[in-house]
N, C-alpha and C positions, 0 to 999 in steps of 0.2 A: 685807779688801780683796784683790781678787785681781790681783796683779800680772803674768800667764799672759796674760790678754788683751788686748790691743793693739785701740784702733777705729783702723782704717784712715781717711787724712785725706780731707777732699771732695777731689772730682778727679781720687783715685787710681785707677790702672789697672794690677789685677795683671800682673805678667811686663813688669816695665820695669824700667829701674836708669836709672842716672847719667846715661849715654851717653843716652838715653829721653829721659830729662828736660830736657837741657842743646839736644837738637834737636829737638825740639816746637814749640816755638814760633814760632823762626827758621825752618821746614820749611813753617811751616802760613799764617805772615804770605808768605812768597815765592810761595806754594801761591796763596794767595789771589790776589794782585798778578798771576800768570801767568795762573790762572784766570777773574778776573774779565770782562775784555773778550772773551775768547773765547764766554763764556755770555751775555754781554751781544748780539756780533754774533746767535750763535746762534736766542735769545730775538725780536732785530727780526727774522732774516729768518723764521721760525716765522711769524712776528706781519702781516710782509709777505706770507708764501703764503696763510696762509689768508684773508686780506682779497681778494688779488689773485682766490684761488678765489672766492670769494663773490659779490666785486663784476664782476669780468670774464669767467674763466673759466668760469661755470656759466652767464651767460648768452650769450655767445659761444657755448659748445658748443650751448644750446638753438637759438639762430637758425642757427647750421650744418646744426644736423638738421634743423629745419624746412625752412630751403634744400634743402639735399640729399631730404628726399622731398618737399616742390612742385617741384624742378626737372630732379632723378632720377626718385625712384623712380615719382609718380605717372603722368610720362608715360610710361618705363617700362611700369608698368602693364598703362596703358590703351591703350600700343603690343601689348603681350603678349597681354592678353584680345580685343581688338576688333580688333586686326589680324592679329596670328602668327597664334592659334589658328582662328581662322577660314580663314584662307590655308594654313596646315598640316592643318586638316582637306579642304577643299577638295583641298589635293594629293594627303593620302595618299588621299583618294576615286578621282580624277582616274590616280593612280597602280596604284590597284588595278583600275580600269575597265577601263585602255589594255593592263596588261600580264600582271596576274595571271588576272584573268577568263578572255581569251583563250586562255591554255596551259590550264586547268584545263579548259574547255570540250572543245577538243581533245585533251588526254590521256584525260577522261572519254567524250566519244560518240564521237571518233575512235578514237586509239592503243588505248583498253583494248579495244572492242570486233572490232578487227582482229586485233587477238594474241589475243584469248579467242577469236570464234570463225572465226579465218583459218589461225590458226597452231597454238594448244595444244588445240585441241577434235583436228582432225585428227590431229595426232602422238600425244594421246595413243589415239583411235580405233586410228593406226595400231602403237601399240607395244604396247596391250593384246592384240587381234586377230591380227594379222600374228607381230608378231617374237617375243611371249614365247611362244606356242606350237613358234614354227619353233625359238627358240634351248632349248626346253625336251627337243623333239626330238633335235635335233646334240647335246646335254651328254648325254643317254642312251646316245647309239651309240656316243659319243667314252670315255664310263664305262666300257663293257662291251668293245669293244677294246683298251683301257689295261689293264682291270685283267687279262683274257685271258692279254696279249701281256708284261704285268709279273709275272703268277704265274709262267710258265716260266721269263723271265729271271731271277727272282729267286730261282730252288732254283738254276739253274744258277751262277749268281755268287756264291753264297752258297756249294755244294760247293765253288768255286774259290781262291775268299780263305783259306777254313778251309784247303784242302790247303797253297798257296802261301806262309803269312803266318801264320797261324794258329800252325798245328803247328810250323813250324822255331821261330819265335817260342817260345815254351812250352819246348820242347828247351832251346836255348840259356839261358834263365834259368835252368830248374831244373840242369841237369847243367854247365854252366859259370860263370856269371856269378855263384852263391849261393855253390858251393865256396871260390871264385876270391876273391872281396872276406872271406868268414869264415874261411878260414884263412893267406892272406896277409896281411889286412891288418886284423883284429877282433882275434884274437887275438895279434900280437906287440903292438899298440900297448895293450892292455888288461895285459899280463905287465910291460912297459916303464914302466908307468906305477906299478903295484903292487909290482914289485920294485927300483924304481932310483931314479923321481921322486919318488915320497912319502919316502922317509927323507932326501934330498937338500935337500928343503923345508923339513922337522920340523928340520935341524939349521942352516939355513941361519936360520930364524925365530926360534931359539933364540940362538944369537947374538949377532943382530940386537938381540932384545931386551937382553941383558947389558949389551949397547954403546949402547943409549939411558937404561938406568938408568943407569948413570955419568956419561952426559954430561948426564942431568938433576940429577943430585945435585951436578955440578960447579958447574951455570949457576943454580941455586939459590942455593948458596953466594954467589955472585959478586953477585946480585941482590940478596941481603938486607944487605951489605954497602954496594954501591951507594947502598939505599934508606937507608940509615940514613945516611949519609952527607950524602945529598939532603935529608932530613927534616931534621939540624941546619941545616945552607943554607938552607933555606925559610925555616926557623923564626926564622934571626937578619935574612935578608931581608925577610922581613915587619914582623919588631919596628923595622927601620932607618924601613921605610915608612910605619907607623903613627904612630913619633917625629916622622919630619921630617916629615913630607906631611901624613896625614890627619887628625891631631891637631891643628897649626897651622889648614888651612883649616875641620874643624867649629868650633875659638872661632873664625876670623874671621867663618864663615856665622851662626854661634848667637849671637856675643858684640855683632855688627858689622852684617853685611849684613842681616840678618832684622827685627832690630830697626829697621834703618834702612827697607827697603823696608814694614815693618810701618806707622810713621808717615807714610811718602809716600804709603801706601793711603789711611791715615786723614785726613794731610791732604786728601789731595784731595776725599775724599768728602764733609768739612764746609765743604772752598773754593767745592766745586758747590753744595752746598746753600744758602750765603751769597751767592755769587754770584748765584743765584735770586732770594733774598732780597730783593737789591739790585737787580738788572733790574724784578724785579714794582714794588719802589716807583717805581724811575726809569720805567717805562713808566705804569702808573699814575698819575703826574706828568706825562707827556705829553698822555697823553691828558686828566687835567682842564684842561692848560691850553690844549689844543687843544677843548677842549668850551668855556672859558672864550672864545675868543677868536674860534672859529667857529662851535660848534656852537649856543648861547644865540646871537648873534644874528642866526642863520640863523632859529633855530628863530621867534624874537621876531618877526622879520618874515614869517615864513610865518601867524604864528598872528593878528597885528596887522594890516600889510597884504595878500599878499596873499587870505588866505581870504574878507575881505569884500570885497574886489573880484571873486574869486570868484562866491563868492553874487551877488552886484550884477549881474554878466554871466548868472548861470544865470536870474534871475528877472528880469530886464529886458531881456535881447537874446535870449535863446537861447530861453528858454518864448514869449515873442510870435514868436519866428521859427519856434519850431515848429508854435505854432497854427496862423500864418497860413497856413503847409506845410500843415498838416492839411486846413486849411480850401480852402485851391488845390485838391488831390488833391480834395475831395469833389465840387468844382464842376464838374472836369474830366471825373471818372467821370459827375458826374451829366449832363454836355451828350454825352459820347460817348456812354451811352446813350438822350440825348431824340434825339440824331443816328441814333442804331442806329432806334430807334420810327421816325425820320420815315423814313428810306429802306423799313424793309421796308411800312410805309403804301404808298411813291409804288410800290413794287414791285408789293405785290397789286394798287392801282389799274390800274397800266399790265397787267399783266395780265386784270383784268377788262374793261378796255376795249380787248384785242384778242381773248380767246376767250369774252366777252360773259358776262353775271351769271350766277354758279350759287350764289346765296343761297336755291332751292330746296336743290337739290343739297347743298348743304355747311350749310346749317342745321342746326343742333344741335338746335328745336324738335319734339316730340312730334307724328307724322303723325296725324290726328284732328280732333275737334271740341274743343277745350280747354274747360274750365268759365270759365277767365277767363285775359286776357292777363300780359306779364307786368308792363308798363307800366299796366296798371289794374284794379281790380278789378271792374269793368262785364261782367255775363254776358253772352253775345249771346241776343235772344228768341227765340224758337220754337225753342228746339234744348234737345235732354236735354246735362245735366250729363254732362260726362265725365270719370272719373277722375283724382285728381292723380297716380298714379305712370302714365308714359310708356308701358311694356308693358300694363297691366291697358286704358289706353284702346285701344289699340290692337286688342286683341283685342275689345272691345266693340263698335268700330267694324267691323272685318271682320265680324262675326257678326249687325250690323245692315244 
Protein backbone atom coordinates (compact mmCIF):
# COMPACT_ATOMS: atom_id res chain seq x y z
CA UNK A 1 0.00 0.00 0.00
CA UNK A 2 1.31 3.22 -0.90
CA UNK A 3 0.97 5.68 1.54
CA UNK A 4 2.92 8.73 -0.98
CA UNK A 5 -0.22 9.30 -2.54
CA UNK A 6 -2.91 11.32 -1.36
CA UNK A 7 -6.61 11.57 -3.62
CA UNK A 8 -7.28 14.98 -3.39
CA UNK A 9 -11.09 15.55 -1.78
CA UNK A 10 -14.29 16.38 -4.21
CA UNK A 11 -14.51 20.10 -4.49
CA UNK A 12 -11.01 20.73 -4.09
CA UNK A 13 -9.20 23.62 -5.67
CA UNK A 14 -5.49 23.65 -5.95
CA UNK A 15 -3.86 26.90 -4.51
CA UNK A 16 -6.30 27.47 -1.61
CA UNK A 17 -5.70 27.24 2.20
CA UNK A 18 -7.70 28.15 5.19
CA UNK A 19 -8.30 31.60 4.65
CA UNK A 20 -9.84 29.98 0.93
CA UNK A 21 -11.85 27.89 2.59
CA UNK A 22 -13.31 29.67 5.58
CA UNK A 23 -14.58 32.72 2.69
CA UNK A 24 -15.97 30.89 -0.10
CA UNK A 25 -18.89 30.43 0.73
CA UNK A 26 -19.98 33.43 2.87
CA UNK A 27 -18.26 35.42 -0.59
CA UNK A 28 -20.30 33.45 -2.99
CA UNK A 29 -24.04 33.22 -0.82
CA UNK A 30 -23.51 37.55 -0.70
CA UNK A 31 -22.27 37.33 -4.28
CA UNK A 32 -25.25 35.73 -5.21
CA UNK A 33 -27.91 37.87 -3.03
CA UNK A 34 -26.09 41.15 -4.75
CA UNK A 35 -26.10 39.59 -7.89
CA UNK A 36 -29.19 38.18 -8.30
CA UNK A 37 -31.67 41.28 -8.96
CA UNK A 38 -29.31 43.07 -11.05
CA UNK A 39 -29.28 39.96 -13.72
CA UNK A 40 -32.90 39.65 -13.02
CA UNK A 41 -33.54 43.54 -14.06
CA UNK A 42 -30.97 43.04 -16.76
CA UNK A 43 -32.73 39.72 -18.17
CA UNK A 44 -36.52 41.72 -18.24
CA UNK A 45 -35.27 44.83 -19.86
CA UNK A 46 -33.07 42.43 -22.59
CA UNK A 47 -36.50 40.50 -22.74
CA UNK A 48 -38.60 44.05 -22.91
CA UNK A 49 -36.18 45.55 -26.06
CA UNK A 50 -36.38 42.99 -28.01
CA UNK A 51 -40.23 42.53 -27.78
CA UNK A 52 -40.56 46.35 -28.02
CA UNK A 53 -38.07 45.82 -31.31
CA UNK A 54 -40.26 43.23 -32.82
CA UNK A 55 -43.59 44.35 -31.93
CA UNK A 56 -43.23 48.23 -32.33
CA UNK A 57 -40.09 49.30 -33.53
CA UNK A 58 -39.67 47.37 -36.79
CA UNK A 59 -42.92 48.18 -37.62
CA UNK A 60 -42.99 51.84 -36.76
CA UNK A 61 -39.69 52.21 -38.78
CA UNK A 62 -41.41 50.29 -41.87
CA UNK A 63 -44.56 52.77 -41.89
CA UNK A 64 -41.96 55.83 -41.40
CA UNK A 65 -40.26 54.81 -44.43
CA UNK A 66 -43.18 54.12 -46.41
CA UNK A 67 -44.28 57.54 -45.24
CA UNK A 68 -41.29 59.20 -45.90
CA UNK A 69 -41.04 58.05 -49.62
CA UNK A 70 -45.06 58.23 -50.55
CA UNK A 71 -44.78 61.60 -48.98
CA UNK A 72 -41.01 62.70 -49.63
CA UNK A 73 -39.30 61.18 -51.69
CA UNK A 74 -41.70 60.10 -54.49
CA UNK A 75 -42.89 63.68 -54.92
CA UNK A 76 -39.55 64.68 -54.68
CA UNK A 77 -39.13 62.57 -57.36
CA UNK A 78 -41.39 63.31 -59.68
CA UNK A 79 -40.80 67.11 -58.87
CA UNK A 80 -37.07 66.27 -59.98
CA UNK A 81 -37.67 64.37 -63.25
CA UNK A 82 -40.96 66.02 -64.70
CA UNK A 83 -40.46 69.36 -63.55
CA UNK A 84 -36.51 70.44 -62.51
CA UNK A 85 -35.10 68.52 -65.26
CA UNK A 86 -37.19 69.66 -67.90
CA UNK A 87 -37.13 73.41 -66.63
CA UNK A 88 -33.18 72.98 -66.16
CA UNK A 89 -32.78 71.70 -69.59
CA UNK A 90 -35.07 74.35 -70.97
CA UNK A 91 -32.86 76.94 -69.24
CA UNK A 92 -29.56 75.76 -69.83
CA UNK A 93 -30.94 75.73 -73.66
CA UNK A 94 -32.52 79.10 -73.35
CA UNK A 95 -29.23 80.07 -71.61
CA UNK A 96 -26.86 79.10 -74.14
CA UNK A 97 -29.23 80.56 -77.05
CA UNK A 98 -29.33 84.21 -75.46
CA UNK A 99 -25.85 84.42 -74.39
CA UNK A 100 -23.37 82.01 -75.46
CA UNK A 101 -24.32 81.59 -79.15
CA UNK A 102 -24.15 85.32 -79.69
CA UNK A 103 -20.28 86.00 -78.51
CA UNK A 104 -19.20 82.83 -80.19
CA UNK A 105 -21.01 83.91 -83.51
CA UNK A 106 -19.32 87.38 -83.12
CA UNK A 107 -15.85 86.36 -82.00
CA UNK A 108 -15.93 83.82 -84.90
CA UNK A 109 -17.26 85.82 -88.24
CA UNK A 110 -16.78 89.09 -86.66
CA UNK A 111 -13.64 89.68 -84.18
CA UNK A 112 -11.41 86.74 -85.63
CA UNK A 113 -11.90 87.77 -89.10
CA UNK A 114 -10.97 91.52 -88.64
CA UNK A 115 -7.88 90.79 -86.73
CA UNK A 116 -6.84 87.90 -89.08
CA UNK A 117 -7.41 89.90 -92.10
CA UNK A 118 -7.62 93.78 -90.92
CA UNK A 119 -4.90 93.77 -88.56
CA UNK A 120 -2.23 90.53 -88.54
CA UNK A 121 -2.42 89.80 -92.43
CA UNK A 122 -1.15 93.57 -92.93
CA UNK A 123 1.53 93.81 -90.20
CA UNK A 124 2.69 90.76 -90.84
CA UNK A 125 2.90 91.80 -94.90
CA UNK A 126 4.26 94.87 -93.40
CA UNK A 127 7.05 93.51 -91.23
CA UNK A 128 8.16 90.67 -93.52
CA UNK A 129 8.61 93.27 -96.65
CA UNK A 130 9.19 96.56 -95.21
CA UNK A 131 11.14 96.53 -92.00
CA UNK A 132 13.15 93.22 -91.93
CA UNK A 133 14.90 94.15 -95.07
CA UNK A 134 15.24 97.97 -93.98
CA UNK A 135 16.39 96.72 -90.24
CA UNK A 136 18.59 93.98 -91.93
CA UNK A 137 20.24 96.97 -93.74
CA UNK A 138 20.83 99.54 -90.66
CA UNK A 139 22.39 96.29 -88.46
CA UNK A 140 25.09 96.05 -91.59
CA UNK A 141 26.31 99.66 -91.63
CA UNK A 142 25.76 99.96 -87.91
CA UNK A 143 28.26 96.40 -87.85
CA UNK A 144 30.87 97.73 -90.15
CA UNK A 145 31.19 101.32 -88.51
CA UNK A 146 31.37 99.79 -84.91
CA UNK A 147 33.68 97.30 -85.53
CA UNK A 148 35.94 100.10 -87.81
CA UNK A 149 35.54 102.75 -85.31
CA UNK A 150 36.18 99.93 -82.13
CA UNK A 151 39.35 98.26 -83.93
CA UNK A 152 41.41 101.73 -83.56
CA UNK A 153 40.05 102.56 -80.19
CA UNK A 154 40.67 99.31 -79.01
CA UNK A 155 44.79 99.11 -79.87
CA UNK A 156 44.77 102.53 -78.61
CA UNK A 157 43.14 101.90 -75.08
CA UNK A 158 44.77 98.78 -74.82
CA UNK A 159 48.65 100.57 -75.46
CA UNK A 160 47.12 102.87 -72.59
CA UNK A 161 46.07 100.77 -69.70
CA UNK A 162 49.13 98.31 -70.32
CA UNK A 163 51.45 101.76 -70.01
CA UNK A 164 49.47 103.36 -67.14
CA UNK A 165 48.29 100.18 -64.93
CA UNK A 166 49.65 97.47 -66.24
CA UNK A 167 53.40 98.05 -65.83
CA UNK A 168 53.64 100.10 -62.61
CA UNK A 169 51.17 97.47 -61.31
CA UNK A 170 53.76 94.30 -62.17
CA UNK A 171 56.69 96.79 -60.84
CA UNK A 172 55.36 97.22 -57.41
CA UNK A 173 54.51 93.51 -56.66
CA UNK A 174 57.46 92.12 -57.86
CA UNK A 175 60.34 94.47 -56.49
CA UNK A 176 58.34 95.68 -53.34
CA UNK A 177 55.32 94.07 -52.08
CA UNK A 178 57.07 90.11 -52.61
CA UNK A 179 60.43 91.36 -50.75
CA UNK A 180 58.45 93.54 -48.28
CA UNK A 181 55.74 90.64 -46.79
CA UNK A 182 58.76 87.51 -47.20
CA UNK A 183 61.38 88.99 -45.42
CA UNK A 184 59.58 91.17 -42.78
CA UNK A 185 57.00 89.20 -42.11
CA UNK A 186 57.35 85.10 -43.49
CA UNK A 187 60.34 84.64 -42.07
CA UNK A 188 60.66 86.15 -38.44
CA UNK A 189 57.21 84.64 -37.74
CA UNK A 190 58.38 81.08 -39.23
CA UNK A 191 62.02 81.48 -36.96
CA UNK A 192 59.66 82.65 -33.87
CA UNK A 193 57.62 79.85 -34.09
CA UNK A 194 60.34 77.15 -34.59
CA UNK A 195 62.69 78.48 -32.13
CA UNK A 196 60.64 79.90 -29.10
CA UNK A 197 56.87 78.56 -29.33
CA UNK A 198 57.44 74.96 -29.95
CA UNK A 199 59.75 74.06 -26.94
CA UNK A 200 57.50 76.53 -24.83
CA UNK A 201 54.42 74.22 -25.70
CA UNK A 202 56.38 70.72 -25.58
CA UNK A 203 57.12 71.84 -21.78
CA UNK A 204 54.01 73.62 -20.99
CA UNK A 205 52.06 69.96 -22.24
CA UNK A 206 54.40 68.05 -20.34
CA UNK A 207 53.37 69.48 -17.29
CA UNK A 208 50.11 69.83 -17.68
CA UNK A 209 49.97 66.21 -18.04
CA UNK A 210 52.08 65.34 -14.61
CA UNK A 211 49.42 67.46 -12.86
CA UNK A 212 46.45 65.59 -14.33
CA UNK A 213 47.90 62.13 -13.37
CA UNK A 214 48.14 63.04 -9.76
CA UNK A 215 44.92 64.61 -9.59
CA UNK A 216 43.48 61.56 -11.28
CA UNK A 217 45.14 59.03 -9.03
CA UNK A 218 43.99 61.43 -6.04
CA UNK A 219 40.07 61.57 -7.09
CA UNK A 220 40.27 57.73 -7.75
CA UNK A 221 41.28 57.14 -4.44
CA UNK A 222 38.59 59.31 -3.03
CA UNK A 223 35.93 57.58 -5.45
CA UNK A 224 36.57 53.95 -4.56
CA UNK A 225 36.38 54.85 -0.99
CA UNK A 226 33.32 56.69 -1.54
CA UNK A 227 31.75 53.66 -3.41
CA UNK A 228 32.49 51.26 -1.00
CA UNK A 229 31.20 53.22 1.41
CA UNK A 230 27.77 53.76 -0.45
CA UNK A 231 27.69 50.14 -1.45
CA UNK A 232 27.49 48.95 2.52
CA UNK A 233 24.60 52.03 2.70
CA UNK A 234 22.64 50.45 0.03
CA UNK A 235 23.10 47.28 0.90
CA UNK A 236 21.83 47.54 4.56
CA UNK A 237 19.10 50.06 3.08
CA UNK A 238 17.87 47.73 0.99
CA UNK A 239 17.83 44.76 3.34
CA UNK A 240 15.69 47.39 5.95
CA UNK A 241 13.17 47.66 2.80
CA UNK A 242 12.89 44.25 1.89
CA UNK A 243 12.27 43.27 5.84
CA UNK A 244 9.72 45.90 6.61
CA UNK A 245 8.07 46.89 3.37
CA UNK A 246 8.17 44.39 0.59
CA UNK A 247 8.08 41.26 2.48
CA UNK A 248 5.15 42.23 4.65
CA UNK A 249 2.91 43.51 1.60
CA UNK A 250 3.99 40.16 -1.00
CA UNK A 251 2.28 37.67 2.20
CA UNK A 252 -0.42 40.23 2.42
CA UNK A 253 -0.86 40.36 -1.70
CA UNK A 254 0.01 36.38 -1.96
CA UNK A 255 -1.31 35.13 1.56
CA UNK A 256 -4.64 37.81 1.60
CA UNK A 257 -5.58 40.07 -1.10
CA UNK A 258 -5.16 37.51 -4.25
CA UNK A 259 -6.64 34.73 -2.75
CA UNK A 260 -9.43 37.04 -1.57
CA UNK A 261 -9.98 39.03 -5.01
CA UNK A 262 -9.37 35.32 -6.55
CA UNK A 263 -12.87 34.11 -4.95
CA UNK A 264 -14.64 37.36 -5.56
CA UNK A 265 -13.70 36.63 -9.40
CA UNK A 266 -15.00 33.19 -8.84
CA UNK A 267 -17.96 34.17 -6.97
CA UNK A 268 -19.30 36.26 -9.14
CA UNK A 269 -18.88 34.37 -12.23
CA UNK A 270 -21.04 31.40 -10.63
CA UNK A 271 -23.42 34.20 -8.89
CA UNK A 272 -24.10 35.33 -12.83
CA UNK A 273 -24.49 32.17 -14.04
CA UNK A 274 -27.19 31.26 -11.07
CA UNK A 275 -28.57 34.28 -11.32
CA UNK A 276 -29.31 33.31 -15.22
CA UNK A 277 -30.44 30.32 -13.91
CA UNK A 278 -32.93 31.64 -11.81
CA UNK A 279 -34.29 34.70 -14.24
CA UNK A 280 -34.57 31.89 -17.16
CA UNK A 281 -36.87 29.83 -14.70
CA UNK A 282 -38.74 32.97 -13.18
CA UNK A 283 -39.26 34.42 -16.86
CA UNK A 284 -40.19 31.06 -18.17
CA UNK A 285 -42.85 31.09 -15.35
CA UNK A 286 -43.98 34.24 -16.54
CA UNK A 287 -44.60 33.70 -19.54
CA UNK A 288 -46.50 30.02 -19.07
CA UNK A 289 -48.65 31.76 -16.80
CA UNK A 290 -49.12 34.68 -19.06
CA UNK A 291 -49.67 31.98 -21.89
CA UNK A 292 -51.98 30.23 -19.19
CA UNK A 293 -54.16 33.23 -18.50
CA UNK A 294 -54.08 35.08 -21.90
CA UNK A 295 -52.56 33.49 -24.42
CA UNK A 296 -54.91 29.95 -24.44
CA UNK A 297 -57.91 31.89 -24.20
CA UNK A 298 -57.18 34.36 -26.74
CA UNK A 299 -56.06 31.67 -28.70
CA UNK A 300 -59.44 29.45 -27.73
CA UNK A 301 -61.63 32.14 -28.93
CA UNK A 302 -59.89 33.06 -32.16
CA UNK A 303 -59.88 29.32 -33.14
CA UNK A 304 -63.73 28.60 -31.52
CA UNK A 305 -65.36 31.90 -32.30
CA UNK A 306 -63.99 33.98 -34.12
CA UNK A 307 -62.62 31.92 -37.35
CA UNK A 308 -66.23 30.58 -37.98
CA UNK A 309 -67.71 33.72 -37.96
CA UNK A 310 -65.09 34.46 -40.13
CA UNK A 311 -65.82 31.91 -42.74
CA UNK A 312 -69.70 32.68 -42.25
CA UNK A 313 -68.94 36.36 -43.31
CA UNK A 314 -66.50 35.31 -46.27
CA UNK A 315 -68.94 32.72 -47.81
CA UNK A 316 -72.12 34.45 -46.92
CA UNK A 317 -71.73 38.38 -47.25
CA UNK A 318 -68.68 38.95 -48.83
CA UNK A 319 -68.68 36.15 -51.88
CA UNK A 320 -72.42 37.12 -52.75
CA UNK A 321 -71.34 40.77 -52.46
CA UNK A 322 -68.63 40.07 -54.68
CA UNK A 323 -70.70 38.23 -57.24
CA UNK A 324 -73.25 40.58 -57.28
CA UNK A 325 -70.11 43.33 -57.87
CA UNK A 326 -68.94 41.17 -60.60
CA UNK A 327 -72.07 40.79 -61.83
CA UNK A 328 -73.14 45.06 -61.71
CA UNK A 329 -69.61 45.61 -63.54
CA UNK A 330 -70.66 43.29 -66.28
CA UNK A 331 -74.08 44.77 -67.01
CA UNK A 332 -72.56 48.27 -66.83
CA UNK A 333 -69.76 47.51 -69.32
CA UNK A 334 -72.19 45.58 -71.25
CA UNK A 335 -75.13 48.73 -71.62
CA UNK A 336 -72.03 51.32 -72.10
CA UNK A 337 -71.14 49.48 -74.89
CA UNK A 338 -74.87 48.72 -76.36
CA UNK A 339 -74.75 52.70 -75.61
CA UNK A 340 -71.44 53.09 -77.56
CA UNK A 341 -73.30 50.58 -80.64
CA UNK A 342 -76.43 52.87 -80.61
CA UNK A 343 -74.67 56.38 -80.79
CA UNK A 344 -72.17 55.58 -83.29
CA UNK A 345 -75.63 53.81 -85.41
CA UNK A 346 -77.50 57.32 -84.92
CA UNK A 347 -74.04 58.96 -86.00
CA UNK A 348 -73.44 57.29 -89.39
CA UNK A 349 -77.25 57.58 -89.81
CA UNK A 350 -77.41 61.35 -89.33
CA UNK A 351 -74.61 61.41 -91.57
CA UNK A 352 -75.98 59.53 -94.30
CA UNK A 353 -78.83 61.43 -94.26
CA UNK A 354 -77.05 64.68 -94.74
CA UNK A 355 -74.32 63.71 -97.34
CA UNK A 356 -76.74 61.02 -98.86
CA UNK A 357 -76.08 57.09 -99.15
CA UNK A 358 -72.67 55.91 -100.30
CA UNK A 359 -73.34 52.14 -99.90
CA UNK A 360 -71.98 52.13 -103.56
CA UNK A 361 -69.06 53.78 -102.48
CA UNK A 362 -68.12 52.10 -99.16
CA UNK A 363 -69.27 48.58 -99.92
CA UNK A 364 -67.01 46.10 -99.27
CA UNK A 365 -68.73 43.78 -101.99
CA UNK A 366 -66.65 42.50 -105.08
CA UNK A 367 -67.45 45.10 -108.33
CA UNK A 368 -68.67 42.32 -110.95
CA UNK A 369 -71.24 39.97 -111.83
CA UNK A 370 -71.02 37.60 -108.52
CA UNK A 371 -71.96 33.77 -109.08
CA UNK A 372 -74.31 34.16 -106.16
CA UNK A 373 -75.42 36.62 -103.29
CA UNK A 374 -74.37 36.59 -100.12
CA UNK A 375 -77.95 36.21 -98.49
CA UNK A 376 -78.78 33.21 -100.95
CA UNK A 377 -77.51 30.90 -102.93
CA UNK A 378 -79.85 31.56 -106.20
CA UNK A 379 -77.53 32.37 -109.34
CA UNK A 380 -78.86 35.22 -111.50
CA UNK A 381 -80.01 33.66 -115.30
CA UNK A 382 -78.40 34.47 -118.24
CA UNK A 383 -75.07 35.72 -116.87
CA UNK A 384 -71.65 33.56 -116.65
CA UNK A 385 -70.52 32.37 -113.40
CA UNK A 386 -68.03 34.56 -111.87
CA UNK A 387 -65.26 33.78 -109.78
CA UNK A 388 -65.33 33.40 -105.90
CA UNK A 389 -62.11 35.29 -105.24
CA UNK A 390 -62.93 39.33 -105.69
CA UNK A 391 -59.58 40.10 -107.81
CA UNK A 392 -59.79 37.04 -110.34
CA UNK A 393 -63.61 38.38 -111.08
CA UNK A 394 -62.76 41.42 -111.46
CA UNK A 395 -60.32 41.07 -114.08
CA UNK A 396 -62.74 38.73 -115.92
CA UNK A 397 -65.19 41.30 -115.91
CA UNK A 398 -62.82 44.03 -117.41
CA UNK A 399 -61.60 41.73 -120.07
CA UNK A 400 -65.25 40.78 -120.94
Amino acid sequence: MDYGKHQAPQGYEPGGSVLTTLIRIPVRIVVVVLVLPVRMVRDALTALWHAAGRVLLRPLGRALAWLLDTLVLTPLTWLYTGVLTPLGKAASWLAVALLLWPWIGLWRYVVVPVARYGIAAPAVWLYRAVLTPLGHGLRWIGIALLASAARGLGTGLAWLLATLLVLPAAALWRYVIVPVVRYGLIVPVVWLYGAVLTPIGLGTAWVLGRLWQGAAWVLGRLWRGIAATGRGLGVAVAWLVMTLLVAPVSWTYRRVLAPVGREIAAASEVAWRIAGYVSRAVGRGIARLAWYLVGAPVSWAYRTLFTPVGHFLRDSVAAPARRAAAEAGRAARAALASARETVRRARRDAWRALAGSTDGARSREPVGIPARTLGSTTTVPSAAQASETPLLGEKLVQRG
